[in-house]
VMD Tcl script that draws the C-alpha trace (Angstrom):
set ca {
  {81.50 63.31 -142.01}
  {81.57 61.65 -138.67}
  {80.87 63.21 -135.21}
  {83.22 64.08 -132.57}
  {82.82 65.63 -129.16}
  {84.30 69.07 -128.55}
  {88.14 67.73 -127.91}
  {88.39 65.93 -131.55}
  {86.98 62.31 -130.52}
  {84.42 60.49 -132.97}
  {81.22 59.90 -131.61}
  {79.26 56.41 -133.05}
  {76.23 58.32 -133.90}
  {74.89 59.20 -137.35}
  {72.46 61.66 -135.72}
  {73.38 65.26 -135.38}
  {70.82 65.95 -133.07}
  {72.38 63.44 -130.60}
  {76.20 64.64 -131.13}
  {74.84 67.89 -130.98}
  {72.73 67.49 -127.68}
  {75.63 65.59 -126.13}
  {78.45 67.92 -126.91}
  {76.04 70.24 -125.31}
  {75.53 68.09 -122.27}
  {79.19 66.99 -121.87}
  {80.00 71.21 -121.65}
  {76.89 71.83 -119.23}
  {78.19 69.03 -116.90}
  {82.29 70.04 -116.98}
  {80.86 73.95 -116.10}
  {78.39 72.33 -113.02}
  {75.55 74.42 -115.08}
  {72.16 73.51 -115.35}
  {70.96 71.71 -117.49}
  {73.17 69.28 -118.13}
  {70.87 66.09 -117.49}
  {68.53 67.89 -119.96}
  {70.61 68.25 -122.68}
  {71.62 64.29 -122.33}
  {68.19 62.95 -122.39}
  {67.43 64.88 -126.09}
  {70.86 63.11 -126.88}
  {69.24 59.40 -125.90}
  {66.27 60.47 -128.03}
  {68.06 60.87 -130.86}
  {69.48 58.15 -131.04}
  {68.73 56.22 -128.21}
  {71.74 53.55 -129.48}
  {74.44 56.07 -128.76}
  {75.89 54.50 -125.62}
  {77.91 57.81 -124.50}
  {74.91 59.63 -123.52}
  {73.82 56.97 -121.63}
  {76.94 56.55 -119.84}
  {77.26 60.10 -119.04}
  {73.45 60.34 -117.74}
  {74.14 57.89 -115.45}
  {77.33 60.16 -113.99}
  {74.70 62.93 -113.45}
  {72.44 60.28 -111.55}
  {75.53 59.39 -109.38}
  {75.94 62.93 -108.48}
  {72.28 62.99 -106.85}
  {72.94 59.93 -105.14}
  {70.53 58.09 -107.71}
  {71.99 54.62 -107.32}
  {69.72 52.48 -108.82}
  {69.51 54.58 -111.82}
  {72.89 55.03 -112.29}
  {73.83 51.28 -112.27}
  {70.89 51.11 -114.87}
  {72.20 53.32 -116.95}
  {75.69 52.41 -116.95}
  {75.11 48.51 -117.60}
  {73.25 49.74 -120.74}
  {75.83 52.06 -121.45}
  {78.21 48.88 -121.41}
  {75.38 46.70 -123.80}
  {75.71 49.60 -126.53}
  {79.01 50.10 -126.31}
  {79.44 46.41 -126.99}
  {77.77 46.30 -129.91}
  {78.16 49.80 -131.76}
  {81.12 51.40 -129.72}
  {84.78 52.21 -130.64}
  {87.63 50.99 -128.37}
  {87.66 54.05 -127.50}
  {84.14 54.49 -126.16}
  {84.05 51.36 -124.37}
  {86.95 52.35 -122.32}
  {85.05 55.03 -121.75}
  {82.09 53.57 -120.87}
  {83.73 50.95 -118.70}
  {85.85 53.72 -116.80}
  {82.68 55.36 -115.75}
  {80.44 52.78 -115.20}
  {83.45 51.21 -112.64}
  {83.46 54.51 -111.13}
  {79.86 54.54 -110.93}
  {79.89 51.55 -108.99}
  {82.04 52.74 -106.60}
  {85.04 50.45 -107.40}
  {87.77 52.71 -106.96}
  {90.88 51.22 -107.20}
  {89.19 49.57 -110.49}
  {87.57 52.87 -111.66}
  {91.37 54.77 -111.37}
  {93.67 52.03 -112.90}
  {91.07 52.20 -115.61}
  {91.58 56.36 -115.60}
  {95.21 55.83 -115.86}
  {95.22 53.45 -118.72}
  {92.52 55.33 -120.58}
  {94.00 58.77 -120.47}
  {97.69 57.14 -121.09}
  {95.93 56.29 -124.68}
  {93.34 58.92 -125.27}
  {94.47 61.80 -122.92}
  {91.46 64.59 -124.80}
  {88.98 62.25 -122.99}
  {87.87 65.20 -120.78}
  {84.94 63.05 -119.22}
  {87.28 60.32 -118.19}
  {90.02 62.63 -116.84}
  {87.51 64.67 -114.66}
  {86.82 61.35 -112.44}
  {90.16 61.85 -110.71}
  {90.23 65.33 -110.53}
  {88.62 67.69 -108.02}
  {87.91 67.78 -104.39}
  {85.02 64.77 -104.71}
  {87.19 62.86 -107.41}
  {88.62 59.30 -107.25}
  {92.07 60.35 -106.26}
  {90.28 62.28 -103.06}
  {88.10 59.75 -102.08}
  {90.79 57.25 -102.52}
  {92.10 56.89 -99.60}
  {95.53 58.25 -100.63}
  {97.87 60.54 -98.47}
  {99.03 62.49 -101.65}
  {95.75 63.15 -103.44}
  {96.36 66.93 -103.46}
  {99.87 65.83 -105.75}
  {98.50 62.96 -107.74}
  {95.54 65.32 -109.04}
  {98.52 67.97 -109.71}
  {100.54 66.35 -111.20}
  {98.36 64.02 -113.73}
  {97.29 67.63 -114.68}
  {100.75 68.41 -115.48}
  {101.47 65.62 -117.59}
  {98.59 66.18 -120.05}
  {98.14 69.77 -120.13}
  {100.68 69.39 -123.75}
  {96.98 68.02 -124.98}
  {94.81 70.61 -123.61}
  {96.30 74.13 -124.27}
  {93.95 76.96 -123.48}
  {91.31 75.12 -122.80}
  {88.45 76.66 -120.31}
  {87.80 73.01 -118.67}
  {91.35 72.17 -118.15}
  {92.53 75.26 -117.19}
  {89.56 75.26 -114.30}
  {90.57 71.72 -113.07}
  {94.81 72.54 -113.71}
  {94.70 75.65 -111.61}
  {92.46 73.80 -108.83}
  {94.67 71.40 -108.57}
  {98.22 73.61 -108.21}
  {96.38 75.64 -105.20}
  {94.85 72.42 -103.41}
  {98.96 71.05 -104.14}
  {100.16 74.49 -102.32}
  {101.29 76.42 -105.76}
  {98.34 78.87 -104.89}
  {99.59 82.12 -106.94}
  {99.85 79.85 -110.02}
  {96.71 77.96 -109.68}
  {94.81 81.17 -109.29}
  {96.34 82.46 -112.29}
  {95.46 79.45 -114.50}
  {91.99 79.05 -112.92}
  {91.44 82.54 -113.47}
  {92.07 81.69 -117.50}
  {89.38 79.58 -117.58}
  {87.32 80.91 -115.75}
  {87.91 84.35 -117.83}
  {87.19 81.69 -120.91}
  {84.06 80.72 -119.91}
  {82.00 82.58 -117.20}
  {79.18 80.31 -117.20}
  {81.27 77.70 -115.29}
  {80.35 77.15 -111.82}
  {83.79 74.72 -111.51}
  {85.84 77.95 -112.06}
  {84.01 80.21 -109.53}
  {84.42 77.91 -106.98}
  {87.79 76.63 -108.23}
  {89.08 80.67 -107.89}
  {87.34 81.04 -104.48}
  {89.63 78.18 -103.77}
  {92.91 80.25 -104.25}
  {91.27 82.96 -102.91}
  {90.91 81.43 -99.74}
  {94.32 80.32 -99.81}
  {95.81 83.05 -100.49}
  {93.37 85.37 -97.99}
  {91.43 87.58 -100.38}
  {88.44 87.36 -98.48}
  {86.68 90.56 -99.51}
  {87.97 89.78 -103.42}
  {86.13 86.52 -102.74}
  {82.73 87.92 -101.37}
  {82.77 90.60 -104.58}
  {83.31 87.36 -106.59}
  {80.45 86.01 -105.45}
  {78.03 88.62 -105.24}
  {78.95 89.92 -108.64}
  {78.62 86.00 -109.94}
  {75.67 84.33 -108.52}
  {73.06 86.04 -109.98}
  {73.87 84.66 -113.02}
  {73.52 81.17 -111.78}
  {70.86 79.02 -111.14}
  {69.91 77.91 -107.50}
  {69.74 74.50 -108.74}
  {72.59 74.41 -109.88}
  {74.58 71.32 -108.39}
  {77.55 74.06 -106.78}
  {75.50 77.34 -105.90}
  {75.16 76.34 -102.13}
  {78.27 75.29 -101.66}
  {79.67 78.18 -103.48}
  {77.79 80.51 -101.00}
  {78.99 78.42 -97.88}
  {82.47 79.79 -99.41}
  {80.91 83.26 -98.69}
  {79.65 82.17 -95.32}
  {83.26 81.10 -94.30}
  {84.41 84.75 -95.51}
  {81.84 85.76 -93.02}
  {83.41 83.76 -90.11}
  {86.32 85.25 -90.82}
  {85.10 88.36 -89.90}
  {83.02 86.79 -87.20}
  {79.75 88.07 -88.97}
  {77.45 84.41 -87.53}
  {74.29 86.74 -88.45}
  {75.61 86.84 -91.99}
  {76.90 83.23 -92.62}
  {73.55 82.06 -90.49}
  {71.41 84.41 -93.20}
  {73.17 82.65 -95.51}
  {72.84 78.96 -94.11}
  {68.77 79.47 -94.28}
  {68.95 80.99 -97.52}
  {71.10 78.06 -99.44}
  {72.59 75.64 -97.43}
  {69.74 74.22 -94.84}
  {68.30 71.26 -96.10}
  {64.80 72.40 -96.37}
  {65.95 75.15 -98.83}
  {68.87 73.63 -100.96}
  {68.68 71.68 -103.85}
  {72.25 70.69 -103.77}
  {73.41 66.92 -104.39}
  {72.97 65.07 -100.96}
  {76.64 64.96 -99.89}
  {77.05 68.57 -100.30}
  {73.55 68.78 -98.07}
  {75.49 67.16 -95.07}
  {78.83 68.30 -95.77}
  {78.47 71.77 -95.93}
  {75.11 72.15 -93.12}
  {77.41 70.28 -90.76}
  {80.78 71.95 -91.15}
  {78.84 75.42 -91.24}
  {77.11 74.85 -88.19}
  {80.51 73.10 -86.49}
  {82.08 76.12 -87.16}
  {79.80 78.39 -86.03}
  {79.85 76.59 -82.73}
  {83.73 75.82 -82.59}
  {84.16 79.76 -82.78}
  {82.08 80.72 -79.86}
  {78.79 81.61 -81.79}
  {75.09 80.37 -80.67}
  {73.43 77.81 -83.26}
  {69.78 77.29 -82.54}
  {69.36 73.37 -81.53}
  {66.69 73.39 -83.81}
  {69.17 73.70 -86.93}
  {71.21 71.17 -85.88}
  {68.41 68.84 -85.11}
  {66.89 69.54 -88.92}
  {69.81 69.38 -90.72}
  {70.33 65.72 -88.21}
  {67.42 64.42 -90.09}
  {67.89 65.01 -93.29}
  {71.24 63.52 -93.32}
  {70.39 60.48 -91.05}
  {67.37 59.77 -94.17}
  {70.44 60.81 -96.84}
  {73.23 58.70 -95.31}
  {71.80 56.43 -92.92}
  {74.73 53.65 -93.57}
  {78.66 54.44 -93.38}
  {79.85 54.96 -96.60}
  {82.60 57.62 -97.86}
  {85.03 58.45 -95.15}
  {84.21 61.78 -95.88}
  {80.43 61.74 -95.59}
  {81.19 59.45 -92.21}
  {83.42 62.28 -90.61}
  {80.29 64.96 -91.58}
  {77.54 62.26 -89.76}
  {80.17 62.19 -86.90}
  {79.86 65.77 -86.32}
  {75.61 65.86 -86.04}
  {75.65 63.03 -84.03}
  {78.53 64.84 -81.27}
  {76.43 67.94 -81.45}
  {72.97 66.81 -80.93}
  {74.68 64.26 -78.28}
  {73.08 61.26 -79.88}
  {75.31 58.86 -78.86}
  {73.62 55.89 -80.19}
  {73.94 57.05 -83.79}
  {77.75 57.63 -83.10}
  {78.27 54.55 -81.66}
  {76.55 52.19 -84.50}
  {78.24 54.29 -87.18}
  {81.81 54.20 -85.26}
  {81.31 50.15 -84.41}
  {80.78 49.74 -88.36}
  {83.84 51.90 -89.44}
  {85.62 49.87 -87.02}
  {84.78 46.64 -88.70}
  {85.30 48.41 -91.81}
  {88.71 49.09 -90.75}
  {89.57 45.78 -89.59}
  {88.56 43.85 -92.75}
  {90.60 46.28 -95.09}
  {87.54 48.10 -96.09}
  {88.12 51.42 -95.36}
  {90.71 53.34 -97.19}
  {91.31 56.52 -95.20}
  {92.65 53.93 -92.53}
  {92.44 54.77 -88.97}
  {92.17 58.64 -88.99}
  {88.42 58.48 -89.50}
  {87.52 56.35 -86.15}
  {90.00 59.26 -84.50}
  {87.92 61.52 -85.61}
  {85.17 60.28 -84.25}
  {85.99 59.92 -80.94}
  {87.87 63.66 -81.14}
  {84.94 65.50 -82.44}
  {82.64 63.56 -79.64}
  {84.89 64.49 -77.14}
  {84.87 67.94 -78.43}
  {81.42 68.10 -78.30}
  {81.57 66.83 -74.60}
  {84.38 69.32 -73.69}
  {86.44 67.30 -72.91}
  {89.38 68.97 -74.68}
  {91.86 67.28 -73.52}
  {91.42 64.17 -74.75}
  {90.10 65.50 -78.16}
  {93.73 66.63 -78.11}
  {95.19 63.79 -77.17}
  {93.27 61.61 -80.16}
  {93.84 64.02 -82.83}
  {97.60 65.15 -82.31}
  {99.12 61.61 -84.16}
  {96.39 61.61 -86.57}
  {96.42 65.64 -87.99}
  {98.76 64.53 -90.66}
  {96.55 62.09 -91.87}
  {93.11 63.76 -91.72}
  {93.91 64.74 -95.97}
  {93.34 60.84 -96.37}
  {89.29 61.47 -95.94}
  {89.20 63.32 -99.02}
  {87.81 66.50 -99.54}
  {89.57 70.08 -100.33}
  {92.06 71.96 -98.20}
  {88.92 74.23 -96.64}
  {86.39 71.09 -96.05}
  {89.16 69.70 -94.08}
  {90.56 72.36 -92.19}
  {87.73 72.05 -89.49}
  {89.28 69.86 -88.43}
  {92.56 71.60 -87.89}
  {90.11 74.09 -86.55}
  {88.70 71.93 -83.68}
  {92.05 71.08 -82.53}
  {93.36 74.51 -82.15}
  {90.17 75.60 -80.11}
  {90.93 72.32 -78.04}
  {94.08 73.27 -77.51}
  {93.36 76.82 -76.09}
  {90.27 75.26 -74.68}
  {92.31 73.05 -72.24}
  {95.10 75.33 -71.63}
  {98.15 74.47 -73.98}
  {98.80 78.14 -75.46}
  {102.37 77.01 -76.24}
  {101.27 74.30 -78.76}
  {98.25 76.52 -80.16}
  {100.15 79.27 -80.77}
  {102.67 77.29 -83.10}
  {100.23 75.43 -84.76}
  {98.43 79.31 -85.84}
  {101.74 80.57 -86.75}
  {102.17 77.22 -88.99}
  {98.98 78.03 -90.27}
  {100.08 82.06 -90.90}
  {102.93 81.71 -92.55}
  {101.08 79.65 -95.10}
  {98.28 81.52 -95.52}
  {96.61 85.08 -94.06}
  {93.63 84.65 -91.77}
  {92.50 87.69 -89.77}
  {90.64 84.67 -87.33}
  {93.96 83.04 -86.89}
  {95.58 86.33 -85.76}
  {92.37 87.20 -83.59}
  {92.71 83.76 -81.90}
  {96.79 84.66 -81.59}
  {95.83 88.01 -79.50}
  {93.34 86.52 -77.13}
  {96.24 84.44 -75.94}
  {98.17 87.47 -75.53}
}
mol new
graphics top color blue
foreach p $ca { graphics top sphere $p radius 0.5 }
foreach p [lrange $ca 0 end-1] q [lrange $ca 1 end] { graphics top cylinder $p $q radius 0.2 }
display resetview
């Protein structure tokens, strides 16, 4: 009898170790467990023809940032598939390798088409999806809708299924239908507990929705059961730091910062090493609370060594924010003068929010409020466009209110936190709303 994966697909192996291992690996990687790379190398030495395996080692290379060996493994991912692969499987493989290789507009046309014929291809379908997927690092204004409603249109294929139900949910409360995606995340999530995705996809909602002591249970009562190398338990406890903020406990989210989240001490993939050390430490600042200049300057040199070129618009807009606070001008410049060029030759697809940004957070940083004001009010709408999740990005929603009461216009703050109320609780929104009487 031939293999299949776990939704019903044949596999083009003869060996049940290798089906076995990968079926394994393919679950470990949708639940962000450990593991996962593990599992896919006793799949490749089984049968070290099976081109799947390969392909999806590669994705878990990509993850860490592992370039060369993910291009490696990918173009031999393509040879096999050649030769021994169904149509099926070389769409696959093709799908991820383009993805792999950072052609995104390639990489999602080929998602499209793929899941438009073979919509139980849960490894394809998870490149779009999520807050670091293809549709969020796009470029596109609607990211939060296009993830949503894909989801809808092929849930008929899923049913109660713990992966799709993790990623379905996500993407309702990132598209604003946050009762409903916490409902549907929760079903997954209740499905499988050893899925890191759904933790971090309810702490989502949960944030959304303002269940911050729910959230910190959550995570207390969860984390013990997951690894610290796994790729989300940092970022899952930076959620608990921001539940901290909220409260205005620094001590706390700073405990937690050294714990998990400074670079000497995580084992996170390198763009959740700079994105969440930066946006903690941003925060901490933006809200009045002391960081010692010797975190910013470590966590400065890590990410210089991790992202020393511009790249995602998203990583870009985390480098701008070490380079404004430790004042290094010179590093903001060269990165800005690039994005520029970037910009002008059609190369960047988040457009001209992310050079606003830039200059915003630097004058931030300079306080000069004012004219971080003045550079972010025609952009706001556009900031979604860097990628990211609703949280990530709301620092900088964040600044711009502190800028605002910073240089005096209460009027304009005060509508922009009652915008922000009526959409979701925050007990820091409401204590920024009384100090302005």
């Amino acid at each position: 009898m031939a293999h299949q994966d776990r939704y019903g697909l044949p596999l083009s192996t003869e060996s049940d170790a290798a089906a076995s291992a990968y079926r394994e690996g393919v679950d470990l990687m949708l639940s962000g467990w450990t593991g996962t790379a593990e599992a896919l190398e006793r799949a490749v030495a089984a049968d070290p023809d099976f081109a799947l395996s390969h392909i999806a080692r590669a994705r878990v290379h990509a993850f860490y940032q592992q370039g060369d060996l993910a291009r490696s493994k990918a173009a031999l991912a393509r040879k096999l598939a050649a030769k021994r692969g169904t149509a099926r499987e070389r769409s696959h493989v093709e799908t991820l390798a383009l993805a792999i290789e950072g052609r995104l507009p390639e990489a999602i046309a080929a998602t499209l088409k793929h899941v438009d014929e073979w919509p139980r291809d849960a490894m394809v379908l998870s490149l779009p999806l999520g807050a670091f997927g293809l549709f969020a690092f796009s470029g596109m204004a609607d990211h939060d809708r296009a993830r949503h409603e894909l989801c809808e249109r092929l849930a008929q294929h899923y049913g109660e299924d713990w992966w799709f139900l993790t990623m379905y949910g996500w993407a309702m409360t990132e598209n604003g239908d946050v009762a409903r995606g916490r409902g549907v995340t929760e079903r997954g999530f209740n499905l499988r507990r050893a899925n890191a995705h759904a933790a971090h996809a309810v702490l989502h909602a949960m944030f959304e929705d303002g269940s911050i002591e729910a959230a910190d249970r959550l995570v207390d009562d969860w984390i013990p059961s997951y690894d610290r190398a796994g790729i989300l338990h940092g970022h899952i406890r930076w959620h608990q730091a921001l539940g901290e903020l909220e409260h205005g406990d620094a001590a706390r989210a700073l405990s937690i910062y050294a714990d998990v989240l400074q670079p000497s001490a995580t084992q996170a993939p390198p763009l959740n090493v700079i994105t969440d050390s930066a946006s903690l430490l941003w925060r901490l600042s933006a809200y009045g609370h002391t960081v010692p200049k010797t975190l910013w300057q470590e966590a400065d040199n890590a990410a210089q060594k991790l992202f020393p070129k511009s790249s995602l618009s998203f990583a870009d807009v985390h480098m701008a924010l070490f380079a404004a606070a430790t004042q290094n001008r010179e590093a903001l410049t060269a990165r800005l003068a690039t994005i520029e060029q970037r910009l002008a030759e059609g190369k960047l697809p988040a457009g001209p929010v992310v050079p606003a940004i830039f200059r915003a957070l630097a004058a931030f940083a300079d306080g000069d409020y004012a004219s971080c004001v003045q550079t972010l009010a025609p952009v706001l709408d556009q900031v979604v466009r860097i990628g990211g999740s609703h949280a990530q990005r709301e620092l900088i929603e964040d600044s711009f209110v502190v800028a605002l009461m910073r240089s005096g216009e209460l009027p304009r703050a005060r509508a922009l936190l009652n915008a922000r109320l009526h959409r979701r609780p925050s007990l820091r929104d409401k204590l920024w709303q009384a100090a302005m009487g």
